[in-house]
matplotlib code that plots the C-alpha trace (Angstrom):
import matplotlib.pyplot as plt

x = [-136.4, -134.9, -132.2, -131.5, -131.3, -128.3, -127.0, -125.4, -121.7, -122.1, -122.9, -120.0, -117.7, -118.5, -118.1, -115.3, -113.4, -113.2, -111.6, -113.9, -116.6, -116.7, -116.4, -120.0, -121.6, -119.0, -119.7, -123.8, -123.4, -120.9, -123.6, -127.0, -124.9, -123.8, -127.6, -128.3, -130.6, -131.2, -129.7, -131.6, -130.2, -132.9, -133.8, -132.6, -128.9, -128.5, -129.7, -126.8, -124.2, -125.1, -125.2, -122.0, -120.5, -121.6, -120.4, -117.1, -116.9, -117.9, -114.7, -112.7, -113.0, -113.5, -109.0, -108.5, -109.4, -106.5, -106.1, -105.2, -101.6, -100.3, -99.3, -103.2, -105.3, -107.3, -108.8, -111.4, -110.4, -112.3, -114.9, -114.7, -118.3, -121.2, -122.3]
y = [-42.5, -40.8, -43.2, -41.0, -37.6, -36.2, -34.0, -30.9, -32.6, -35.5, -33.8, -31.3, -33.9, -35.8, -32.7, -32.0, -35.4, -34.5, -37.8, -36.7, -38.5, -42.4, -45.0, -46.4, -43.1, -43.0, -46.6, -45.6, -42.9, -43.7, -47.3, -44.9, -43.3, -46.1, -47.1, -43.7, -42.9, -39.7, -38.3, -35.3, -32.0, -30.7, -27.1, -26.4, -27.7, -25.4, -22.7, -23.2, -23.6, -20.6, -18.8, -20.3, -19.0, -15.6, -16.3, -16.7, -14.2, -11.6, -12.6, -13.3, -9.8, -8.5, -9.4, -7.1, -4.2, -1.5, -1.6, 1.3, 2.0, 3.3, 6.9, 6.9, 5.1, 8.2, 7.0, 4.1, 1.3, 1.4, -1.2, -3.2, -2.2, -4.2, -7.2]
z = [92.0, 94.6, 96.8, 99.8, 100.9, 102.1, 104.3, 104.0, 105.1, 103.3, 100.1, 100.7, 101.4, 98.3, 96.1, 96.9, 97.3, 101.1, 103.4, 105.9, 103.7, 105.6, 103.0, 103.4, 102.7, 99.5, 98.4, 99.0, 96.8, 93.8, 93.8, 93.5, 90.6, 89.0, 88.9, 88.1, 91.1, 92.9, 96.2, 96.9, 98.9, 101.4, 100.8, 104.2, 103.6, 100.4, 102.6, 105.5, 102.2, 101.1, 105.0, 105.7, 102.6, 102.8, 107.0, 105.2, 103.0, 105.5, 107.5, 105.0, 103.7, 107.2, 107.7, 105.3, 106.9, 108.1, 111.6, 113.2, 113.9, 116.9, 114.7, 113.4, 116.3, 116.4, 112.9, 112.6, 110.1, 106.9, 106.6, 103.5, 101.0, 102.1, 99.3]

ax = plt.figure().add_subplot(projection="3d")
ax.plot(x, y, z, "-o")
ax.set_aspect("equal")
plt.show()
């Protein structure tokens, strides 16, 4: 039986041990595993995790790039390969 469904931050949060996560929403969820009971992920919150990590990705790769110098600012930066 499913207890609750979460929410994209709250899931995060718990994943990864975040102290953003408030203690109720901890307590609720280490209780419903304890009892071994369900907290579902909406299909739309593993859809933004994934967006926002590709979002990230992007612009962490996208710092990378070579800037033009003031000798070479005739030449475009190179663009990292599309994924």
């Amino acid at each position: 039986m499913i207890a609750a469904v979460a929410d994209t931050h709250t899931a995060l949060w718990h994943l990864f041990n975040d102290a953003r996560l408030s203690s109720a929403a901890g307590n609720f969820i280490e209780g419903a595993a304890a009892r071994r009971r369900k907290i579902a992920i909406s299909s739309i919150s593993l859809a933004e995790v994934v967006y926002l990590a590709a979002f990230r990705l992007r612009h962490m790769t996208n710092w990378r790039r070579r800037w033009p110098t003031p000798s070479t600012s005739s030449q475009k930066p190179s663009l990292p390969p599309r994924l």
